[in-house]
N, C-alpha and C positions, 0 to 999 in steps of 0.2 A: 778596706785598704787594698790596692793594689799594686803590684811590685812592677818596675819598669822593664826584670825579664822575670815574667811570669812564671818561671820554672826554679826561682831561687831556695821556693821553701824545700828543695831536695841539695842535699851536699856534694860530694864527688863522689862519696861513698853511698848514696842512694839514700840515705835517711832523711825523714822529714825532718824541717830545721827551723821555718821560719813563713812571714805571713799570716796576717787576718784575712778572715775569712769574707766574702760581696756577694750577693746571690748573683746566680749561673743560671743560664737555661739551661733544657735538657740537651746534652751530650750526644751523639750518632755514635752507636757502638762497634766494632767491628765483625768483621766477617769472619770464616774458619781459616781464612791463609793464616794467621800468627798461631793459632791452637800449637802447631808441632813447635814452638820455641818454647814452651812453658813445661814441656811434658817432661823435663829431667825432675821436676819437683814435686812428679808423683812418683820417684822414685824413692828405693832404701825406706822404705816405712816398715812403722814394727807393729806384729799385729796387736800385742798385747797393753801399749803404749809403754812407758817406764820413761818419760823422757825429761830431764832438768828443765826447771824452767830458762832459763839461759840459750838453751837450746829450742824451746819452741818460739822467743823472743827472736831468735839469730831465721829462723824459718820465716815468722812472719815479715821482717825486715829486708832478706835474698828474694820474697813474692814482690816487696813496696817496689825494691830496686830494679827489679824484671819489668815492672809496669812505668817505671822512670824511664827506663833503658830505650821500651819499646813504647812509647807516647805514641808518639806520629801514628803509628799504625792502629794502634787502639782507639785514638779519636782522630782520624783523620780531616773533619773538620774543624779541630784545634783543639787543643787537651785543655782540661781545666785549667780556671787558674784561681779559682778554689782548690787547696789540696786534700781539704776531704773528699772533694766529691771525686778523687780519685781511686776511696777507699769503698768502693762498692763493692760488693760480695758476685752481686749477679754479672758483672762484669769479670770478675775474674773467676767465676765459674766457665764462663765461655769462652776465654783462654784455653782454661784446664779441658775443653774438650765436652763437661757436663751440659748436659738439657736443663734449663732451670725454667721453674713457672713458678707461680703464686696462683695459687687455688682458692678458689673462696671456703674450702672443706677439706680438711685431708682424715675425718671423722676421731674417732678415739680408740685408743686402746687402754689394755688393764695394765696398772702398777700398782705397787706398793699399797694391794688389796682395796683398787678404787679404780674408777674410769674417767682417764684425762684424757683432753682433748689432744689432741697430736698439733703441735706446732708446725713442724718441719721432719721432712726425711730424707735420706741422701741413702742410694743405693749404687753404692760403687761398680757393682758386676755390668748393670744398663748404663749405668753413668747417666743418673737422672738425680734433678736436686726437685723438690717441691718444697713452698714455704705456703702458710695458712695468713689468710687473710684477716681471719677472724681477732686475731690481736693488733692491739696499738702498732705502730711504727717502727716503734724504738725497739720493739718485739721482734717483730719483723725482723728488724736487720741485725740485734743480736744473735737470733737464732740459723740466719744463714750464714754471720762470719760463725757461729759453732760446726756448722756442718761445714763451713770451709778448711777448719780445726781437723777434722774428721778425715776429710778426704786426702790433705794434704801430710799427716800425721800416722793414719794409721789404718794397716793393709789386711785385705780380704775379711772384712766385717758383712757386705751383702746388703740385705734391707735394715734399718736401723729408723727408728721412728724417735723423736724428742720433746717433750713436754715443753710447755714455752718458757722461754729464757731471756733474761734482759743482763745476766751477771751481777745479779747484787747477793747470790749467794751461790756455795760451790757447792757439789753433788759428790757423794761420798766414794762413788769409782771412781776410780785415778783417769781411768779414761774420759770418761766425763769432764775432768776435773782440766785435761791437760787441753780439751778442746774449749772451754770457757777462757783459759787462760789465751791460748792461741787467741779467740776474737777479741780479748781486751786488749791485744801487743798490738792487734790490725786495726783496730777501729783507734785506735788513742795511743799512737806513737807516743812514745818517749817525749821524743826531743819537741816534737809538735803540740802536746799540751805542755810542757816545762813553757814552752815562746809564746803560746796565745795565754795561758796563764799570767806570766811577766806583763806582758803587753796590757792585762785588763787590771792587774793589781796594784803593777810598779815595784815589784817583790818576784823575785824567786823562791824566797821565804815567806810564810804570812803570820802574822803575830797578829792575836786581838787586843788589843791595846785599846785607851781611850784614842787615838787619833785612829783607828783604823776600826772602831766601834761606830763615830761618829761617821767615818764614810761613806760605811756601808747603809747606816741608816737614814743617809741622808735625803732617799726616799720615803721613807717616813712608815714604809711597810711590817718592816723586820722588827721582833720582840728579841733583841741578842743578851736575854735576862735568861732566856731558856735555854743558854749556848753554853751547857756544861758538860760537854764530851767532844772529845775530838771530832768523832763520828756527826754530830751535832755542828761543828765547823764546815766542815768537807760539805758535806748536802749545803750549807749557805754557801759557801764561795763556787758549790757546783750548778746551784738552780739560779743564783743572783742575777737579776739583770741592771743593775743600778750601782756603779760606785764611784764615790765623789763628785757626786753629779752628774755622771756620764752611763748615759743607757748604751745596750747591747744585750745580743744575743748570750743567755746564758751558756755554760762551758757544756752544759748538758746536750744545751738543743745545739748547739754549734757541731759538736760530734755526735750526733743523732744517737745518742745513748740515755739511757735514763737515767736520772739525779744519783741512785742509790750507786750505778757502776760508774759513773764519775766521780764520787766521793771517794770508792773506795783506791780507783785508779790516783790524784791527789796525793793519799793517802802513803802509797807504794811509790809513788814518785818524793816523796818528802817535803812537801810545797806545803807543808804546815807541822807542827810538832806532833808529836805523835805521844 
């Protein structure tokens, strides 16, 4: 679907609001004139993180609005009008100033008495981001909105290396903890899965009901005998591409997130009982 002004899914106050999502070609990014308008929001970071979630929410929202604000110059040959694809990490890395590349290797280091592959690493002193190729997409691009968490969050850490992330579970330093949250605020607005939600259910609310059993199943794929936890909901209305007859893009792949951090996002948005 497309909006007649292409820029409606953003409000007056910057927040995603509204619009389905059309495929886009690729986007022309921009150059380092804009880098100095974005640089106030590496400012005031705390090195040790300690921060409300409300507050890393309010951060990733002031980044959405900065990249509203300042369209034109970031695609100069015409901003999306898809407004995920607004929501790229590698683009707003090169705002903030960062070198970012995707490496086919960033090798491994030792944890928690074992040798994992390094995903991603973001070295604030060079102001370099790498992300690894070696993982799925949705990998990918969780674990660069995390290091965008990092950078934007939290001051004079140096090299910092991260095991692959997709957010379907949290990590038991708060630091960690505050930058999984940051990329689930940036990749999956509020207000922007509440409207493509609505939009695909016809529910702000979703109840499993026999009418809303039969909908779903009216692909003929789904066993919803085995839908006995909320948790078990959330992944169906996150990976679904079929209801009431009407195929689309799952809410997963639409936000280039994986089934398990769409469900739990759902989840924390209230868009089913809990």
């Amino acid at each position: 679907m497309k909006l007649q002004d292409p820029y409606a899914h953003l409000d007056e106050f910057g927040d995603f609001s509204a619009a389905l999502p059309t495929p886009v070609s690729a986007f022309r990014k921009i150059g380092g004139h804009v880098v100095g308008r974005f640089a106030s929001l590496l400012q005031n970071k705390r090195k040790h993180g300690r921060y409300a979630y409300a507050d890393i929410e309010s951060k990733a929202i002031q980044l959405q609005k900065m990249m509203w604000q300042e369209r034109m110059d970031i695609w100069p040959a015409g901003a999306p009008s898809n407004p995920v694809d607004m929501l790229d990490p590698s683009v707003t890395f090169e705002l903030l100033g960062f070198d970012y590349k995707v490496d086919e290797s960033l090798g491994q280091y030792f944890i928690d008495g074992q040798h994992v592959e390094v995903a991603g690493l973001i070295n604030d002193f060079s102001m370099e981001i790498r992300i690894s190729r070696k993982f799925p997409q949705v990998v990918q691009n969780f674990t660069a909105a995390h290091e965008l968490g990092h950078a934007l969050l939290h001051d004079a850490r140096g090299l910092h290396r991260d095991r692959p992330l997709d957010g379907s579970s949290m990590p038991q330093d708060p630091v960690e903890t505050e930058a999984n949250k940051f990329a689930s605020y940036f990749l999956m607005p509020a207000k922007l899965v509440k409207r493509y939600f609505e939009r695909l259910f016809s529910t702000d609310y979703f109840v499993l009901d026999e009418d809303t059993k039969f909908a779903l199943s009216r692909g003929g794929f789904l066993d919803l005998n085995k839908c006995q936890t909320t948790r078990d909901l959330s992944r169906v209305l996150a990976s679904v591409e079929n209801y009431n007859g009407v195929r689309f893009q799952s809410l997963a792949c639409q936000f280039q997130v994986s089934t398990e951090t769409m469900a739990i996002r759902l989840e924390e948005l209230g868009s089913l009982p809990v």
